[in-house]
C-alpha positions in Angstrom: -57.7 28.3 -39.0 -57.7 25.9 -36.2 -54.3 26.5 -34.5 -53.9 24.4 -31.0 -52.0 26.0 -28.9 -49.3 23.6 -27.4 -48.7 24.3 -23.7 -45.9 21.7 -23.3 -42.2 24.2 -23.8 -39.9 22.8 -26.0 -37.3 20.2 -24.8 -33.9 21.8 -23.9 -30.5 20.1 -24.9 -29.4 18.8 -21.5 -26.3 21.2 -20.6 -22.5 20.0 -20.1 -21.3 19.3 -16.2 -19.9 22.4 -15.6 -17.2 20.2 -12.8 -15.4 17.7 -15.1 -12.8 15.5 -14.5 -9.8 17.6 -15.4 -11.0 20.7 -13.6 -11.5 18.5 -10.8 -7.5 17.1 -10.9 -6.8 20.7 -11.7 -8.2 22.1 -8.1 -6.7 19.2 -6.4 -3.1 20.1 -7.5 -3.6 23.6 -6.6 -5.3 22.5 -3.4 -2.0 20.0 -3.0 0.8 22.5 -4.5 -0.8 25.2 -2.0 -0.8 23.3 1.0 2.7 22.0 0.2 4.5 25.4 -0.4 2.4 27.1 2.7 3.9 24.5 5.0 7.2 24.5 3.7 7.3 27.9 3.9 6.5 28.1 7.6 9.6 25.9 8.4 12.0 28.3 6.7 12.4 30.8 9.6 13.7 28.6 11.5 16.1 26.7 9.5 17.5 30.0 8.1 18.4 30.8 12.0 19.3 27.2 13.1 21.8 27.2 9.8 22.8 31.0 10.7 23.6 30.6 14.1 25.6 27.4 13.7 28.0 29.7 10.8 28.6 32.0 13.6 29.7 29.2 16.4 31.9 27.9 14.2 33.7 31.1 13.5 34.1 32.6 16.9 36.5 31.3 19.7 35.3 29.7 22.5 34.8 32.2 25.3 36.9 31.2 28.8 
């Protein structure tokens, strides 16, 4: 029984990129769609009052 032992490990199947090119266009819509709806969000506020205020000049007489 003359056995060598072999000292070299096997060869491993090289793994999948875990990053592939639809993730990767996935997190830039998100990224996009985020930043988009964040910044429109922040201009709300004040279009709401401009639009609000403008209703109410309209409606009132003009003060003397």
């Amino acid at each position: 029984m003359t056995d060598t032992l072999d000292s070299t490990p096997p060869a491993l199947a090289p793994r999948p990129p875990l990053v592939t090119r639809p993730l990767l266009l996935r997190f830039v819509f998100v990224l996009g769609a985020s930043t988009s709806f964040y910044l429109l969000l922040s201009v709300v506020p004040g279009y709401a009052a401009d639009r609000s205020g403008a209703a109410e000049r309209r409606a009132s007489p003009p003060a003397h």
